[in-house]
Structure formats: C-alpha cells, structure tokens
DSSP file (Angstrom, degrees, kcal/mol; ACC not computed):
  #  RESIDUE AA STRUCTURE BP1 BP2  ACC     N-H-->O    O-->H-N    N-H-->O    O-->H-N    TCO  KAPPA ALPHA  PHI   PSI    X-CA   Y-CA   Z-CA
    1    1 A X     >        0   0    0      0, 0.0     4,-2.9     0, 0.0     5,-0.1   0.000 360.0 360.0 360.0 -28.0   -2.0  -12.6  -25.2
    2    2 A X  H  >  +     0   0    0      1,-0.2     4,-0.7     2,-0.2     0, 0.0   0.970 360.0  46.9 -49.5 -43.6   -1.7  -10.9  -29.0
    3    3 A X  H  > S+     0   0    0      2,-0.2     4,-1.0     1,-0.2     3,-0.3   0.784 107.6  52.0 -80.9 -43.7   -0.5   -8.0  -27.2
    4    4 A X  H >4 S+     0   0    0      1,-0.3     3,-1.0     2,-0.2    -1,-0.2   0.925 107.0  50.0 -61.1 -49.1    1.9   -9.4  -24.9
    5    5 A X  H 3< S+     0   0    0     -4,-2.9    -1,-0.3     1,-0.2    -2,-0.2   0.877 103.5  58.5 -69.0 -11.3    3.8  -11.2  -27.2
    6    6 A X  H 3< S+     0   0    0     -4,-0.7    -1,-0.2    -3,-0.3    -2,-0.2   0.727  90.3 112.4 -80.5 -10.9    4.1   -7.9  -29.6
    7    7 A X    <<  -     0   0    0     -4,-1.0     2,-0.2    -3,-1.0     7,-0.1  -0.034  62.4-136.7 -36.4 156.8    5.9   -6.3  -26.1
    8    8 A X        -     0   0    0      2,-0.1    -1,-0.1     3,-0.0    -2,-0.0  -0.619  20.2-113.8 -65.9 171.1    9.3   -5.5  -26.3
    9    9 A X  S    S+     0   0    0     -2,-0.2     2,-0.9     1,-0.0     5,-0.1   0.583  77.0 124.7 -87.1   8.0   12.3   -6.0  -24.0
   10   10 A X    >   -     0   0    0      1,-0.1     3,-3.0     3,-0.1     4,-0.3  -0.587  69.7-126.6 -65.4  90.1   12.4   -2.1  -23.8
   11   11 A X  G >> S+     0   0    0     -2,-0.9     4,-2.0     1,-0.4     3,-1.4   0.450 107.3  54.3  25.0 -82.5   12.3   -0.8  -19.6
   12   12 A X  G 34 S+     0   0    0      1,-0.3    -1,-0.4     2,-0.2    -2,-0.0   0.723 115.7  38.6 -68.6 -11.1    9.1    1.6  -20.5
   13   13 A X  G <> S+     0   0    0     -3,-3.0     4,-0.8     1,-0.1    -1,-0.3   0.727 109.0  53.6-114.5  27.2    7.5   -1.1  -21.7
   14   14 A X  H <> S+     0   0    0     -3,-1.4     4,-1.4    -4,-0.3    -2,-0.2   0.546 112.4  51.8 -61.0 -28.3    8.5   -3.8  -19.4
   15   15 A X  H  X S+     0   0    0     -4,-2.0     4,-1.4    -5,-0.3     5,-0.2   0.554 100.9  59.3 -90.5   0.8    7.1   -1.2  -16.6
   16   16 A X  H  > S+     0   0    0     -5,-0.5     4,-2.4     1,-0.2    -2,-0.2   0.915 111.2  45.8 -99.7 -27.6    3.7   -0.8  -18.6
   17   17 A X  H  X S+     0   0    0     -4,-0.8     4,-1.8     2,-0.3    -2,-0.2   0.735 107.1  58.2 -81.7 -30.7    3.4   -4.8  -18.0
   18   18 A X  H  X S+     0   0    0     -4,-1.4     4,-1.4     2,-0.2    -2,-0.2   0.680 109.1  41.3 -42.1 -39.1    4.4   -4.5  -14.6
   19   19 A X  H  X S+     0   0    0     -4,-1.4     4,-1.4     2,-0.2     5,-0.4   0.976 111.9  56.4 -91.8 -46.6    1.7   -2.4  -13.8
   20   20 A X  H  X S+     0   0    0     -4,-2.4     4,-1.8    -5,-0.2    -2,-0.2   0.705 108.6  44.5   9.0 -78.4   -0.5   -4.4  -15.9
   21   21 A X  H >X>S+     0   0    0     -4,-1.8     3,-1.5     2,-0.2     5,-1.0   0.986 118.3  47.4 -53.2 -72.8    0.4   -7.7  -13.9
   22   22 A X  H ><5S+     0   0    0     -4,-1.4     3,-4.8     1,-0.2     4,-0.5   0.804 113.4  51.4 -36.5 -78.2   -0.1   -5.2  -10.1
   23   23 A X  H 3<5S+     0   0    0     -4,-1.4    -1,-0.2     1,-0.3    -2,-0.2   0.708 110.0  45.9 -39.9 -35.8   -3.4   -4.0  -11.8
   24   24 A X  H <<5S-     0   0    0     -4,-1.8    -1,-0.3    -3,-1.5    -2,-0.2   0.373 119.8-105.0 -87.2  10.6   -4.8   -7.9  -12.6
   25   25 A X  T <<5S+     0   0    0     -3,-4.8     2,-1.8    -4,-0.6    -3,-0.2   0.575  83.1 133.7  79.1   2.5   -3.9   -9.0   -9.0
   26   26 A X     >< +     0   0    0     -5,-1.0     4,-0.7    -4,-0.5    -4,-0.2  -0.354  20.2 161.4 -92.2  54.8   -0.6  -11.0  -10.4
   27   27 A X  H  >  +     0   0    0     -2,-1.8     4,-2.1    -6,-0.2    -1,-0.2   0.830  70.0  50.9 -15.4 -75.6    1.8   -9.6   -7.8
   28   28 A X  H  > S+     0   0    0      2,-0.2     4,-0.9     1,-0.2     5,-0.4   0.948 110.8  56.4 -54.8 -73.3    4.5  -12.3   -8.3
   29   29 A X  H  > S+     0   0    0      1,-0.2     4,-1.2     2,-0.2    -2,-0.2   0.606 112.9  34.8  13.8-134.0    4.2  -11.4  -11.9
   30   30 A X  H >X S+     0   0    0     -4,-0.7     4,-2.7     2,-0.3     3,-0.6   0.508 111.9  59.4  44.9 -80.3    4.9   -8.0  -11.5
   31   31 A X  H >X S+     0   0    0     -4,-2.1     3,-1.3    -3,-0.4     4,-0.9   0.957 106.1  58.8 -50.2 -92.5    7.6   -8.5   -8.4
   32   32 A X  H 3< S+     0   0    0     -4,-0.9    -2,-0.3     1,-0.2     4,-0.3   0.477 102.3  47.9   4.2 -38.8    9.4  -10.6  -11.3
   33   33 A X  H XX S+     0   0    0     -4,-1.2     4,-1.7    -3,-0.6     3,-0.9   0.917 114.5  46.3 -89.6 -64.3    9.6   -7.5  -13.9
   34   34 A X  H XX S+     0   0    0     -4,-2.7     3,-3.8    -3,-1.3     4,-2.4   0.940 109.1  52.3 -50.0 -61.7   11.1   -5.0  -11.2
   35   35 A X  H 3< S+     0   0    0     -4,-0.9     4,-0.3     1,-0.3    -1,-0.2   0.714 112.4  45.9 -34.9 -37.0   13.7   -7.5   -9.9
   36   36 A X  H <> S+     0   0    0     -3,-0.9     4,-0.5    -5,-0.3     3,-0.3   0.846 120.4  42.7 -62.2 -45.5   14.8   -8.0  -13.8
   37   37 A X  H XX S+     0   0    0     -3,-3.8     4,-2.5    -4,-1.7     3,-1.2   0.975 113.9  49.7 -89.7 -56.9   14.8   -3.7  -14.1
   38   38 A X  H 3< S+     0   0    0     -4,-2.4    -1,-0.2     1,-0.3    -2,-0.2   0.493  98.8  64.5 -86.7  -6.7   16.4   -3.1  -10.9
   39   39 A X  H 34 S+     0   0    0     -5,-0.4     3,-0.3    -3,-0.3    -1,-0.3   0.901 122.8  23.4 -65.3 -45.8   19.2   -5.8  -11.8
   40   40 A X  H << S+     0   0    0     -3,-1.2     2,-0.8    -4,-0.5    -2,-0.2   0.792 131.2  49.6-114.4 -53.3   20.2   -3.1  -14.7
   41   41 A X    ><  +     0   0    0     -4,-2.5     3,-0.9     1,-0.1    -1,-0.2  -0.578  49.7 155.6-114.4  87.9   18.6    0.1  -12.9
   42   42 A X  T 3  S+     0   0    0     -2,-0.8    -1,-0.1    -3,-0.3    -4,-0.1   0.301  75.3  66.4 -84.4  31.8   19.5    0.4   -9.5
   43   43 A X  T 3  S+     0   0    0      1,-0.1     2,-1.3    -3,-0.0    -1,-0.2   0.189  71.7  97.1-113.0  14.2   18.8    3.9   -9.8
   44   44 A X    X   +     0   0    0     -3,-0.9     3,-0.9     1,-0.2     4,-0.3  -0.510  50.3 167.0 -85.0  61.9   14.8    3.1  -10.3
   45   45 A X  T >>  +     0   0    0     -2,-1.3     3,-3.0     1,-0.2     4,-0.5   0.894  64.3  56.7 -42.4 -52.5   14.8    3.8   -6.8
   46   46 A X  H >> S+     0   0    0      1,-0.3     3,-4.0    -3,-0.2     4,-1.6   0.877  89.4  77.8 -62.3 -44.1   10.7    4.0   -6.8
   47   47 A X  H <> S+     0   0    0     -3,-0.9     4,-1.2     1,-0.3    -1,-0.3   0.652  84.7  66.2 -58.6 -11.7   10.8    0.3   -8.3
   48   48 A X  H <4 S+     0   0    0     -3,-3.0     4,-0.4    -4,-0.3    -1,-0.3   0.743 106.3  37.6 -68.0 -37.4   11.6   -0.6   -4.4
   49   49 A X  H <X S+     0   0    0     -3,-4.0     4,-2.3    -4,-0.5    -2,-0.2   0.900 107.7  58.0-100.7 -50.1    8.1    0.5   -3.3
   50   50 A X  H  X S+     0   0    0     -4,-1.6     4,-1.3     1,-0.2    -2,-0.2   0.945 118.3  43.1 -64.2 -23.3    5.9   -0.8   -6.4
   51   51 A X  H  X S+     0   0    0     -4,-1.2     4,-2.9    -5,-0.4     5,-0.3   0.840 106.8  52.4 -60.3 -32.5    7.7   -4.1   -5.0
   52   52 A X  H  > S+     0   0    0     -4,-0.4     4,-2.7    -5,-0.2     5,-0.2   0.962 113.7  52.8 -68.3 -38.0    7.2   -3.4   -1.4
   53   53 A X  H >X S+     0   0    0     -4,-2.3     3,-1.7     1,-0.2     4,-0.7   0.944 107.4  48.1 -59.2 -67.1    3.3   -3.1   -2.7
   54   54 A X  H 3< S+     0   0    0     -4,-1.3     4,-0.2     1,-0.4    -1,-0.2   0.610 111.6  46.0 -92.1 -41.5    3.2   -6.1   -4.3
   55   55 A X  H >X>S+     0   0    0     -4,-2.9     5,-2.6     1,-0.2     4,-1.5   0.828 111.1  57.8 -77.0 -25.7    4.6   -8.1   -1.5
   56   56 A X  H <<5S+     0   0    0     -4,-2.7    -2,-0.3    -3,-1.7    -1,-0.2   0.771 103.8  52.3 -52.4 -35.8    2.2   -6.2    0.7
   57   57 A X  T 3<5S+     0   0    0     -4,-0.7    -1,-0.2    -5,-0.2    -2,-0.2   0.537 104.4  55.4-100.9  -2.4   -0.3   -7.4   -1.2
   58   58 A X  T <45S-     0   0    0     -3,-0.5    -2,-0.2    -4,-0.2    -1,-0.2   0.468 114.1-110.8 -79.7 -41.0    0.8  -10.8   -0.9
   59   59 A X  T  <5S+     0   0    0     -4,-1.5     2,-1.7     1,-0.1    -3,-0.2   0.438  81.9 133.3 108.0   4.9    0.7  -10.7    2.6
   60   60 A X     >< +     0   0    0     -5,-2.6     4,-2.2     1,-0.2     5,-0.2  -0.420  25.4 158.9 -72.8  52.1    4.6  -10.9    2.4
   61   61 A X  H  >> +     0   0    0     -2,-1.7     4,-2.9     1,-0.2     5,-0.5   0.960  68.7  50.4 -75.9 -44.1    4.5   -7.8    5.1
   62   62 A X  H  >5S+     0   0    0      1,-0.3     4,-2.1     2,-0.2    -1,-0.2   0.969 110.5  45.0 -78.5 -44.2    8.1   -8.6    6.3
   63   63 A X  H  >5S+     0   0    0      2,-0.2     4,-1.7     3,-0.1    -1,-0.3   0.782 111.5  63.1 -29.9 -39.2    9.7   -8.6    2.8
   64   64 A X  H  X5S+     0   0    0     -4,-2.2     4,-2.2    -3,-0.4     5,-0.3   0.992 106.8  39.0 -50.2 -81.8    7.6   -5.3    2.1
   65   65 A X  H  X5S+     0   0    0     -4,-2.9     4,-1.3     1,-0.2    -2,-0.2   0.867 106.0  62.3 -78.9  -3.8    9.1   -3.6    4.5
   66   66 A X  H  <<S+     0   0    0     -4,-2.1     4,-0.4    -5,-0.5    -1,-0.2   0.971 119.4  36.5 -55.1 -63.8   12.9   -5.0    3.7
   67   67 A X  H >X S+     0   0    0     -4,-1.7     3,-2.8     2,-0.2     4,-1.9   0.950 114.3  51.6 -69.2 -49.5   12.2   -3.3    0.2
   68   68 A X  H >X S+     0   0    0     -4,-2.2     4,-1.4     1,-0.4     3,-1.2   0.945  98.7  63.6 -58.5 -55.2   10.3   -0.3    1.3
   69   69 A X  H 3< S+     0   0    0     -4,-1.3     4,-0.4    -5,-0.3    -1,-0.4   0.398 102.9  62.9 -30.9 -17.7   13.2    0.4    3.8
   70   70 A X  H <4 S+     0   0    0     -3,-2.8     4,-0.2    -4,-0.4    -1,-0.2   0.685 108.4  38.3 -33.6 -46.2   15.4    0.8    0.1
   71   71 A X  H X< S+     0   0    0     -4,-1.9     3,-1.5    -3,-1.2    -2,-0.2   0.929 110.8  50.7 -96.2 -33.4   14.0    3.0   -0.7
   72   72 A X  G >< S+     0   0    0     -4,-1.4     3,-1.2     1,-0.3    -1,-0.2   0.761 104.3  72.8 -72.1 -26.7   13.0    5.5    2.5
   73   73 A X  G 3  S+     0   0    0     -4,-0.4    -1,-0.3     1,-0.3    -2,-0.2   0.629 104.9  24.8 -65.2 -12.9   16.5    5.1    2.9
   74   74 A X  G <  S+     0   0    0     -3,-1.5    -1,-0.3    -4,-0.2    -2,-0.2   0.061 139.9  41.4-118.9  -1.5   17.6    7.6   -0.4
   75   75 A X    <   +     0   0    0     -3,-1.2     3,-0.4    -4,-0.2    -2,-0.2  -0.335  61.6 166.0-178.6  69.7   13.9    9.1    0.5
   76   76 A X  S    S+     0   0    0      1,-0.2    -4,-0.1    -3,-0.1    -3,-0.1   0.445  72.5  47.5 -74.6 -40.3   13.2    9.5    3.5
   77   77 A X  S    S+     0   0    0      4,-0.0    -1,-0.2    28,-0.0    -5,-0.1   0.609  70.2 134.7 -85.2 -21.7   10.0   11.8    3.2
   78   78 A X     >  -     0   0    0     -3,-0.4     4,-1.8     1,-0.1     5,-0.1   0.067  42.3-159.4 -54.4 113.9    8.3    9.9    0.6
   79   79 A X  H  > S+     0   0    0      1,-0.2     4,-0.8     2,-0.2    -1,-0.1   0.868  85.8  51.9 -56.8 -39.8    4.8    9.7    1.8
   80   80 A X  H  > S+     0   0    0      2,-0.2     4,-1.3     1,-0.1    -1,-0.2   0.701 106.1  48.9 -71.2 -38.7    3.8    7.3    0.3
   81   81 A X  H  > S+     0   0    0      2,-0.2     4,-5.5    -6,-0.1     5,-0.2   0.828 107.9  63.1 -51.9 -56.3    6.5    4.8    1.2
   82   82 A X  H  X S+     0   0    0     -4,-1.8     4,-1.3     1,-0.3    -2,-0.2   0.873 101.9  52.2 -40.6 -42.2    5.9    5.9    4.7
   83   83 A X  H  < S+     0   0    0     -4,-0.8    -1,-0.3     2,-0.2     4,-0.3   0.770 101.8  49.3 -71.9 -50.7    2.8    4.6    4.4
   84   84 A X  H  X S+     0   0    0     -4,-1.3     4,-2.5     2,-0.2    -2,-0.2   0.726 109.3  63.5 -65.1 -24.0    3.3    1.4    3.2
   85   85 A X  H  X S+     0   0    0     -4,-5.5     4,-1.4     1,-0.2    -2,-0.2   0.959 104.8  45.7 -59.9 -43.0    5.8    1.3    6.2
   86   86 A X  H  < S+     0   0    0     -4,-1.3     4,-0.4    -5,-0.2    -1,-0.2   0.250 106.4  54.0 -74.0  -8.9    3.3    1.7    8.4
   87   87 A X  H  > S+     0   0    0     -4,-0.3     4,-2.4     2,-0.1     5,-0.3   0.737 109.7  48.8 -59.2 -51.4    1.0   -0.6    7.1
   88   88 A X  H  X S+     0   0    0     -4,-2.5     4,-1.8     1,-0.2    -2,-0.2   0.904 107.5  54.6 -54.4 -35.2    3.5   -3.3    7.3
   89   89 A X  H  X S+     0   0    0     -4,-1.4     4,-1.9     2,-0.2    -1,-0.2   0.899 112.7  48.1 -79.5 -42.1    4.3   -2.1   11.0
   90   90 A X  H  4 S+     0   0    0     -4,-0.4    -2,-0.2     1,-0.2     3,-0.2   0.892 115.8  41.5 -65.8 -75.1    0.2   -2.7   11.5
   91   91 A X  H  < S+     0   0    0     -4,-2.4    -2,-0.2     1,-0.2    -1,-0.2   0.667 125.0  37.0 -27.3 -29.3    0.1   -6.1    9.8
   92   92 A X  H  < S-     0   0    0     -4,-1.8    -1,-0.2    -5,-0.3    -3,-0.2   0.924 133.5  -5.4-106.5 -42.3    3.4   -7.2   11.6
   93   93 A X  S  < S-     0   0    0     -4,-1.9     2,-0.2     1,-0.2    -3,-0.1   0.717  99.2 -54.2 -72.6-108.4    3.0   -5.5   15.3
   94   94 A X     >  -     0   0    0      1,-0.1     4,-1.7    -3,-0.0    -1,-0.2  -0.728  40.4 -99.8-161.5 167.9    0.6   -3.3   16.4
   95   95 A X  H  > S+     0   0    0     -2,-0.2     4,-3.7     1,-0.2     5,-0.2   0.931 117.7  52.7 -82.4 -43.4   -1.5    0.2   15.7
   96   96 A X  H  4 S+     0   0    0     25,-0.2     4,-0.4     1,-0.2    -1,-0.2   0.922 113.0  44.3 -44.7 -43.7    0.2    2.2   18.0
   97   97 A X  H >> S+     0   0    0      2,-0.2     3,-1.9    -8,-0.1     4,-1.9   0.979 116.4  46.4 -64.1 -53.2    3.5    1.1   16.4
   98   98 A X  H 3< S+     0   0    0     -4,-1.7     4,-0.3     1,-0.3     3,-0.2   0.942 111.4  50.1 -68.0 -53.9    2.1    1.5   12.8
   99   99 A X  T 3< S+     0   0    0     -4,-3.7     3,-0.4    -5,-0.2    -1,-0.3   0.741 104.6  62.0 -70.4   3.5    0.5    5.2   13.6
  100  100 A X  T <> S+     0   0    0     -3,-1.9     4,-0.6    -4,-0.4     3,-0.4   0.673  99.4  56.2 -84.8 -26.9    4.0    6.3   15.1
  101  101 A X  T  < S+     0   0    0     -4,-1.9    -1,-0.2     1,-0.2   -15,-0.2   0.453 103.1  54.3 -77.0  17.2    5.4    5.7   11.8
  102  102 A X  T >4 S+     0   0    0     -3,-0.4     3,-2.2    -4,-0.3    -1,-0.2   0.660  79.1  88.8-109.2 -33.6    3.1    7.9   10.6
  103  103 A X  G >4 S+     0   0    0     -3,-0.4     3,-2.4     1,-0.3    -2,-0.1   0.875  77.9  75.8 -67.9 -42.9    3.8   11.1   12.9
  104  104 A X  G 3< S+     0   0    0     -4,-0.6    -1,-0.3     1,-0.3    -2,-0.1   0.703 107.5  23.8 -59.5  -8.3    6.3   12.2   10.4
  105  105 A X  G <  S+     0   0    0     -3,-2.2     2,-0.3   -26,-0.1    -1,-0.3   0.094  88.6 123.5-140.2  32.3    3.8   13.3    8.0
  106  106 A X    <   +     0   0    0     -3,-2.4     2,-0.2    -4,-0.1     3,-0.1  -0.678  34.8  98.8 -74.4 149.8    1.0   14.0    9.9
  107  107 A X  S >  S-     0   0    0     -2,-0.3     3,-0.9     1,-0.1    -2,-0.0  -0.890  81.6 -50.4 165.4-174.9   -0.4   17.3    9.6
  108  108 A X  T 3  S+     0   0    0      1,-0.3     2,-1.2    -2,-0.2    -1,-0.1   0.855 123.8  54.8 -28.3 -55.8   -3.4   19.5    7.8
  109  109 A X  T 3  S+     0   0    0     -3,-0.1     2,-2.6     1,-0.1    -1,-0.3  -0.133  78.7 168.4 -89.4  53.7   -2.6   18.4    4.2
  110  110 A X    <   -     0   0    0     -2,-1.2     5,-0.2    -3,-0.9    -4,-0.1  -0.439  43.2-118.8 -63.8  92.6   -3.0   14.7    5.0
  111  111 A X     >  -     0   0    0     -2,-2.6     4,-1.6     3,-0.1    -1,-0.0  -0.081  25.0-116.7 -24.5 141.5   -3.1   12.7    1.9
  112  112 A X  H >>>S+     0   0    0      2,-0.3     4,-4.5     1,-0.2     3,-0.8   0.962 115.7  60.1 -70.5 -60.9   -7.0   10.6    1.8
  113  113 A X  H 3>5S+     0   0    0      1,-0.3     4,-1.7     2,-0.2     5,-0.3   0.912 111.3  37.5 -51.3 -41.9   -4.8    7.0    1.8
  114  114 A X  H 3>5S+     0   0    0      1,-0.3     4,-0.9     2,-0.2    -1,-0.3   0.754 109.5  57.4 -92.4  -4.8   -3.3    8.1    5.1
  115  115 A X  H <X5S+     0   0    0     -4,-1.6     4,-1.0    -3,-0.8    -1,-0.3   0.850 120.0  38.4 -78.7 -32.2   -6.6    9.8    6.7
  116  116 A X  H  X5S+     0   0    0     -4,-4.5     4,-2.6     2,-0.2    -2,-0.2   0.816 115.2  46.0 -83.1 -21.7   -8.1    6.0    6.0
  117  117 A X  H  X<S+     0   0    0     -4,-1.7     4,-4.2    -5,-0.6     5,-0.2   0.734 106.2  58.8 -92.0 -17.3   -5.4    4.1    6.8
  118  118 A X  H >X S+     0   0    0     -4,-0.9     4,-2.3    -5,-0.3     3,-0.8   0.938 108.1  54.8 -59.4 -77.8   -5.2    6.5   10.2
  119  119 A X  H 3<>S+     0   0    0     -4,-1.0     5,-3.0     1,-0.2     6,-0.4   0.646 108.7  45.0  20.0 -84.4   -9.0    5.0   10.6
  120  120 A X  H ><5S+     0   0    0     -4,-2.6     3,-1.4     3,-0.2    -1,-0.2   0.901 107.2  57.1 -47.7 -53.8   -7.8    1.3   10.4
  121  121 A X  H <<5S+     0   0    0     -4,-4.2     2,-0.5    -3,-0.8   -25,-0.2   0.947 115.2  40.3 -44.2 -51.8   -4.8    1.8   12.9
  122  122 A X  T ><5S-     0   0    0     -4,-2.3     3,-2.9    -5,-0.2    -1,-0.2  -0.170 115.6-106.5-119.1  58.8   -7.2    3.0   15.5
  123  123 A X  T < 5S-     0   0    0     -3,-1.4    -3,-0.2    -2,-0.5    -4,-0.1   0.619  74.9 -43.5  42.9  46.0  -10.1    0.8   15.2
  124  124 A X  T > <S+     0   0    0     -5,-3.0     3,-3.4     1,-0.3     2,-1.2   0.248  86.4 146.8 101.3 -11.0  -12.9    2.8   13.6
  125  125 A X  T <  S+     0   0    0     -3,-2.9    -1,-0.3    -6,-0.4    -3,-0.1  -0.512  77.1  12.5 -72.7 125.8  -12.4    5.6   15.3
  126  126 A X  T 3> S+     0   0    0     -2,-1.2     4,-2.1    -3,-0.1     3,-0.3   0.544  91.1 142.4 103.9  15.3  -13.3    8.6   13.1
  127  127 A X  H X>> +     0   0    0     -3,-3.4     4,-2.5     1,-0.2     3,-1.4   0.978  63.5  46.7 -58.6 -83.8  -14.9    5.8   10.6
  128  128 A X  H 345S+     0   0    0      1,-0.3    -1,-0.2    -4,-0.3    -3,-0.0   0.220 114.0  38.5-117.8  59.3  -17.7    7.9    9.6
  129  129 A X  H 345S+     0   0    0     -3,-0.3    -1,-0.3     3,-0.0     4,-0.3   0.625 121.9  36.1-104.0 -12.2  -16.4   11.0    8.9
  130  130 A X  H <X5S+     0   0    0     -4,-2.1     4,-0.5    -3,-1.4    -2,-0.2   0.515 116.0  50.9-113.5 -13.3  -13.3   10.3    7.2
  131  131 A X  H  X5S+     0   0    0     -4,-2.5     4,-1.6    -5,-0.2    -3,-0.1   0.828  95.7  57.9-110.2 -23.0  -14.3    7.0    5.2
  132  132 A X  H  4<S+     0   0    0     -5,-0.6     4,-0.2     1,-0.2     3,-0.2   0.945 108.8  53.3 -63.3 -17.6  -18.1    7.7    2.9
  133  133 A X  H >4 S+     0   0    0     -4,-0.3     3,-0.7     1,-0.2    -1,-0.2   0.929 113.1  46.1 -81.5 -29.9  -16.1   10.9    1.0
  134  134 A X  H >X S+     0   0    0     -4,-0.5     4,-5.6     1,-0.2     3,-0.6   0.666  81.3  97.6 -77.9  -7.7  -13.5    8.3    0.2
  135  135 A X  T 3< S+     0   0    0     -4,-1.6     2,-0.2     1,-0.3    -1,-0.2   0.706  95.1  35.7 -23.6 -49.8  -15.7    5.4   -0.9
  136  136 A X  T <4 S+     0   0    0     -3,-0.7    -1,-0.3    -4,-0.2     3,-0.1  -0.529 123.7  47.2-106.9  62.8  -15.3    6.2   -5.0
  137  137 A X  T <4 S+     0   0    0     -3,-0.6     2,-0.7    -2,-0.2    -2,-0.2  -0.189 120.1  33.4-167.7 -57.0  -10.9    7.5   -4.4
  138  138 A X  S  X S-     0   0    0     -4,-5.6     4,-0.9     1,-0.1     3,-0.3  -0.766  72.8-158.4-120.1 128.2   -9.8    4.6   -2.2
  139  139 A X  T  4 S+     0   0    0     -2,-0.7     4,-0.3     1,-0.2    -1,-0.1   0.450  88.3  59.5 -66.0  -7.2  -11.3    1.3   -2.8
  140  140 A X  T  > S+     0   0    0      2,-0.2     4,-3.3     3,-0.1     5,-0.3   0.633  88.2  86.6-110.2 -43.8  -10.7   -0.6    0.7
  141  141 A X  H >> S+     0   0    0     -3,-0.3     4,-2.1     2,-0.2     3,-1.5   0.923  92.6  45.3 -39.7 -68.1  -13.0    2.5    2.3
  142  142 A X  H >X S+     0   0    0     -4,-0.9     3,-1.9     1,-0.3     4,-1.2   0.758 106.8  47.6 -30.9-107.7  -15.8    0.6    1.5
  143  143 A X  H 3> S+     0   0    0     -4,-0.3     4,-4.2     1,-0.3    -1,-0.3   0.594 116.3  50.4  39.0 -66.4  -15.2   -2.4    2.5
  144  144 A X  H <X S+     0   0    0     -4,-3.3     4,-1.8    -3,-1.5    -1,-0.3   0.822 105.6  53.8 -86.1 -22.4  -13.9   -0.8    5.9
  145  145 A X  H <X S+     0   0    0     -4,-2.1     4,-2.7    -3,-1.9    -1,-0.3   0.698 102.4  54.3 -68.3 -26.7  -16.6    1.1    6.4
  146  146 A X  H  X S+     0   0    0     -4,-1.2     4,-1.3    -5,-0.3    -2,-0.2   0.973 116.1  48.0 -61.2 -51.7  -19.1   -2.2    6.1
  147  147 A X  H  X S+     0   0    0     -4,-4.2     4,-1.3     1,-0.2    -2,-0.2   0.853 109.0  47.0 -62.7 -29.4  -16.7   -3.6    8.9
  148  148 A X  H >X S+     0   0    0     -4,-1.8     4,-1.9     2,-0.2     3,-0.9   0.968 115.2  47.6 -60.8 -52.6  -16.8   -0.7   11.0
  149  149 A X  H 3X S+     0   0    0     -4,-2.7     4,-2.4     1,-0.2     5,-0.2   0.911 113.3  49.9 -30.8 -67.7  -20.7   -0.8   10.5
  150  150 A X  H 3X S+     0   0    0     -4,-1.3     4,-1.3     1,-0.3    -1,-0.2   0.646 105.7  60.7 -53.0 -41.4  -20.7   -4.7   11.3
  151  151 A X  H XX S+     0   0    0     -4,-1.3     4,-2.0    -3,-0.9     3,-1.1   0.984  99.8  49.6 -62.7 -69.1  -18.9   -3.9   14.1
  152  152 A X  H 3X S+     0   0    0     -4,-1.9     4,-1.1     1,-0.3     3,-0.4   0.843 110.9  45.8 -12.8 -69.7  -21.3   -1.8   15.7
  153  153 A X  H 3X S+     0   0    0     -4,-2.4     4,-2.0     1,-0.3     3,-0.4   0.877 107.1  61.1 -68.7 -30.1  -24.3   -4.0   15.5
  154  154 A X  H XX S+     0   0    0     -4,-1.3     4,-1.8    -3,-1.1     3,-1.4   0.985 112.7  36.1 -78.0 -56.7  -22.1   -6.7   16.7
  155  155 A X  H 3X S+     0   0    0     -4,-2.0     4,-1.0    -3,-0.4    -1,-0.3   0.744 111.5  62.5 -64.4 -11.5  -21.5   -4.5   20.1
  156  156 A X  H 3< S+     0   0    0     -4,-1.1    -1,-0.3    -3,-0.4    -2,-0.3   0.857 105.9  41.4 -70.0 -50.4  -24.8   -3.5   19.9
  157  157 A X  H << S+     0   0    0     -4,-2.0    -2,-0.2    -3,-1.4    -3,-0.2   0.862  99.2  73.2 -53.8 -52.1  -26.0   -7.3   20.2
  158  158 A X  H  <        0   0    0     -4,-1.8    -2,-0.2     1,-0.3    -1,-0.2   0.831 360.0 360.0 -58.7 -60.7  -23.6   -8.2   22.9
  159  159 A X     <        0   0    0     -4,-1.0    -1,-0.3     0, 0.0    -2,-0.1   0.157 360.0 360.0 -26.1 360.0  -25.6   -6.1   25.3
C-alpha cells in the first residue's frame, strides 16, 4: 500500500498497476485502469485485449470477445487476440467453432498457448505429447493434463 499511494497519474505507470492488479487475480481492478487509459488513448489498441483477458478471466466470455473483436479489427493477424477469440468461441459455443477460429494461424510455428489450447478444444486428444513440455511455460497445462489423466481412469472404470 506504501507503494501504491507513491504511484502517479502518469499512463506507464498506471499500466505497471494494471498489470499488477491482472497479475494478483483483481481483474475488475485492472479492467478499471484500461477503461480510464483508453478514454484518453484510443490508440492503445493492445489495451482492448489485456481487457478482453481480464473479462475472460472473469468468465465475462461474451464481453471478451466484444473487446477482443476491437482490436482484431485494426489487427487482424494478432495471434494472440485470435486466441483469446477462440477461447471465448469454446466457452460460449462449441470446439469445433472455437478451433475454426483458429485455422488462420495454424501451421508449423504454432505458438505453445495455441498447441495447448488446440488440446482443450478437442478433448485431450494429443494431451500427452503436447501438454508435460509445457507444464513449467503455460500454467493451465498442468492442471489439464491431471484432467485428461482423471479422465482416463474415469473411462477406464466405466467398463
């Protein structure tokens, strides 16, 4: 709290507290700060996707993609946006939907987030090869790989 009040009202560090707030789970937080920076810089285009995250992470999937959709709209390629599009699209439809928003940057050099998040869309398949190298680089690999495990036994029982 020392440190917070000594902040200023200055943009870089108003963003260094915005990721702060993301980092400590205090989304709304966080959401708060952009909305404030993107009233004054609507050319912080990017500030459209650390929102879209935030609401993602909120569980806010159709607000996510209203904002992510800002921003793929001036940036069209952005992987990473893409990617949170295609989350939302699992979380709000279906996997089929979610990995067709994906097709536009599939290919060799497939970024680790979207070889795991490929994983998720389509229920485990390719769970373990693609998720134990990612275990320490994306934190949810864990995690998905105990369900994929869990899953197993579980069909395993059912016999």
């Amino acid at each position: 709290m020392e440190y917070h009040q000594k902040l200023e009202d200055s943009l870089e560090e108003q963003l260094c507290l915005a990721s702060i707030h993301f980092l400590r789970c205090h989304y709304q937080e966080a959401i708060d700060i952009y909305k404030r920076i993107l009233l004054d810089h609507k050319d912080l285009l990017a500030l459209n996707v650390y929102g879209a995250m935030c609401y993602y992470k909120l569980d806010y999937y159709d607000v996510s993609q209203e904002q992510v959709a800002m921003y793929l709209a001036q940036k069209p390629t952005s992987r990473i946006a893409l990617n949170l599009k295609a989350c939302n699209t699992y979380k709000l439809f279906t996997s089929r939907a979610a990995e067709n928003q994906l097709k536009p940057i599939l290919g060799s050099d497939n970024h680790d987030l979207i070889k795991h998040n490929l994983v998720v869309f389509r229920g485990g398949e390719g769970a373990l090869q693609v998720l134990p190298p990612l275990i320490d680089v994306i934190p949810e690999s864990r995690l998905n790989l105990v369900i994929y495990h869990l899953k197993q036994v579980s069909i395993i029982c059912n016999r």
